[in-house]
C-alpha positions in Angstrom: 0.0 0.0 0.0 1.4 2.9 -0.7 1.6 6.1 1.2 -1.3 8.3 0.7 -2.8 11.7 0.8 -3.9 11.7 4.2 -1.0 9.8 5.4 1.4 13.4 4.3 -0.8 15.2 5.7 -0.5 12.7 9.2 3.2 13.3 9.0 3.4 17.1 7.9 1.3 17.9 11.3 3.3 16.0 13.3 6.6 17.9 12.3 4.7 21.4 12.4 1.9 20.4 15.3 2.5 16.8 16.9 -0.6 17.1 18.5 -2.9 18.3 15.8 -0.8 15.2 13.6 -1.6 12.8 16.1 -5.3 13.8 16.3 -5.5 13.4 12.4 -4.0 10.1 13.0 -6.0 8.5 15.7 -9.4 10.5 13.6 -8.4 8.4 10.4 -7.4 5.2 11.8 -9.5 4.5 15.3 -12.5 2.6 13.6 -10.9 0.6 11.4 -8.1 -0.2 13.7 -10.8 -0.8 16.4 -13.0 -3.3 13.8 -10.1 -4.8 13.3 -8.9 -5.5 17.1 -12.5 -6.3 18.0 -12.6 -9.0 15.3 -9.5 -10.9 17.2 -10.3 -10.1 20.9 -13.7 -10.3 20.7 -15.2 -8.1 23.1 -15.9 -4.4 23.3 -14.0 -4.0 26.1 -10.8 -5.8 25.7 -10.8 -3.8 21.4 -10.9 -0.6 23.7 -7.8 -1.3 25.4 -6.2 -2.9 22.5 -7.1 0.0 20.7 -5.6 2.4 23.3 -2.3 0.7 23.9 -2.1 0.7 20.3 -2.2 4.7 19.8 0.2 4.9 23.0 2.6 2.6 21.5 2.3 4.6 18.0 2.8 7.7 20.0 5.7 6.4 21.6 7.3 5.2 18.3 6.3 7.7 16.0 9.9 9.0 15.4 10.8 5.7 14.5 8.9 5.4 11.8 10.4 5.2 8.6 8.3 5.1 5.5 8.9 2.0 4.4 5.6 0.7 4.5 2.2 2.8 4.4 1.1 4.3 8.1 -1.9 1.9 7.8 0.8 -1.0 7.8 2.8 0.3 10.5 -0.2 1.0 12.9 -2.2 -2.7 12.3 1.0 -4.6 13.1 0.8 -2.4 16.8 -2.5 -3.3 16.6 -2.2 -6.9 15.6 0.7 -7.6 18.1 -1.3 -5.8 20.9 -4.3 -8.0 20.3 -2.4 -11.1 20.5 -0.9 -9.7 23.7 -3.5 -9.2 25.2 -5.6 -12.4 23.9 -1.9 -14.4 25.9 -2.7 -12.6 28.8 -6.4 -13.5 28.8 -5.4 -17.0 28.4 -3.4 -17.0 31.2 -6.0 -15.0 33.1 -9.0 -17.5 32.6 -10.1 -19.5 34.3 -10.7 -21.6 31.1 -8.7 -24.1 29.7 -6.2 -22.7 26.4 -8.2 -25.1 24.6 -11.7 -24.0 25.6 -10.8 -20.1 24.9 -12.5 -20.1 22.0 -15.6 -21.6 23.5 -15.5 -19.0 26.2 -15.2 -16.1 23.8 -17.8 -17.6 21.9 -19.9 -17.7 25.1 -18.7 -13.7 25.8 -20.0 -12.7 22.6 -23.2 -14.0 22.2 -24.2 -12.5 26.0 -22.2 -8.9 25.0 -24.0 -6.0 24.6 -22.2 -5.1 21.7 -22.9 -8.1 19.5 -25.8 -7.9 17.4 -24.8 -10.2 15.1 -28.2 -12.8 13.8 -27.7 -16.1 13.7 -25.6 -16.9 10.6 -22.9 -13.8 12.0 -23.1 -15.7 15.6 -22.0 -19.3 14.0 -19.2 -17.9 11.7 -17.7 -16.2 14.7 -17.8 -19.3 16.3 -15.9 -20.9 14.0 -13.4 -18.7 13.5 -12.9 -18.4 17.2 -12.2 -22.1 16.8 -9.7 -21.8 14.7 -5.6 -21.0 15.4 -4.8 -17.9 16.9 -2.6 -17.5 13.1 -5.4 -19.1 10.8 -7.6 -16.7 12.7 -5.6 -13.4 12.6 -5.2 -14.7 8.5 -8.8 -15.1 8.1 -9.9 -11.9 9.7 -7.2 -10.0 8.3 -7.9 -11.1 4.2 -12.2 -11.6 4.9 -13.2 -8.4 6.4 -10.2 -5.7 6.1 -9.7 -7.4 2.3 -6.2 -7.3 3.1 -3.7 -8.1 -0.2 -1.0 -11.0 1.0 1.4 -8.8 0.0 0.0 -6.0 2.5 -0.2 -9.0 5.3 3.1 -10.4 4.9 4.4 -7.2 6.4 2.4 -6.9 9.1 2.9 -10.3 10.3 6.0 -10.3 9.3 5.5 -14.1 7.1 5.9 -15.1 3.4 2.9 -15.0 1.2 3.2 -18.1 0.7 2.8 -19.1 4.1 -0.3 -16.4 4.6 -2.2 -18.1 1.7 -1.6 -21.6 3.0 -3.2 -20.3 6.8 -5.7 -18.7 5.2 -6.5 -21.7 2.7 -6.9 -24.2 6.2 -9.1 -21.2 7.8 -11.5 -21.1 5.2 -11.4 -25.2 4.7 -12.2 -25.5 8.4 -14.9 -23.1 8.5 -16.6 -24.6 6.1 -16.5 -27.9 7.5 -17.8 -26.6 11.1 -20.7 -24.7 8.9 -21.2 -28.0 7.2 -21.1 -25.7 3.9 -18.4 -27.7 2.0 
């Protein structure tokens, strides 16, 4: 992806007004970047702080970054590794077995408040949360943020190759807990 309009105007602000930069930032990349937490953690609450720790870390490192992929590259990897962080220390946390996590989130999400997803919505999230934390992050990542492999491969910091494969098993093992295939 390359760097776009919005993304020199990010960086132009940031040298002349870090603040008013930052604001433009966290104004074009919150909901996205919170969709996109929210699909991997699950619930509301857990994407907020996700989310949060996310800006903070991109505030933090801002200086560091270099251009060499787009913003939107830089800030989903934060955002990927800080929902895997926090989806570890959940685990750890639960008083669920690693194996039953995806049950349990399952469970979470069909009593939150902030899922209104009908029925079909409610047994695909079900089966992705069964899947691998990687096939999972894979399948979230290419199905709803349409990400291009080549895009991927950077955030997750994996071959193509290897992204296609995960993402080829996700989809195989989704259909056969829908009983679509």
């Amino acid at each position: 992806m390359s760097i776009t309009d919005t993304d020199r105007e990010i960086f132009r602000l940031l040298k002349d007004d870090q603040n008013r930069g930052f604001r433009l930032l966290v104004e074009t990349y919150s909901k996205r970047l919170y969709w996109h937490i929210r699909r991997l953690v699950l619930l509301h609450e857990d994407a907020d702080d996700a989310l949060q720790n996310t800006f903070i870390n991109a505030w933090k490192n801002i200086g560091n970054f270099r251009n060499e992929s787009a913003l939107y590259t830089w800030l989903y990897t934060i955002a990927t590794n800080e929902s895997i962080a926090l989806i570890n220390k959940r685990k750890k946390n639960a008083a669920v077995s690693i194996d039953d996590i995806g049950s349990y989130l399952a469970s979470s999400a069909e009593g939150s408040t902030w899922f209104d997803g009908d029925e079909a919505q409610v047994k695909l999230q079900n089966a992705i949360l069964k899947l691998p934390e990687k096939q999972r992050i894979v399948f979230n990542l290419r199905y709803y943020d349409e990400m291009p492999y080549e895009e991927m491969s950077r955030v997750l910091d994996t071959s193509e190759g290897a992204l296609k494969a995960s993402y080829h098993h996700a989809v195989k093992k989704i259909e056969e807990m829908l009983g679509t295939n």
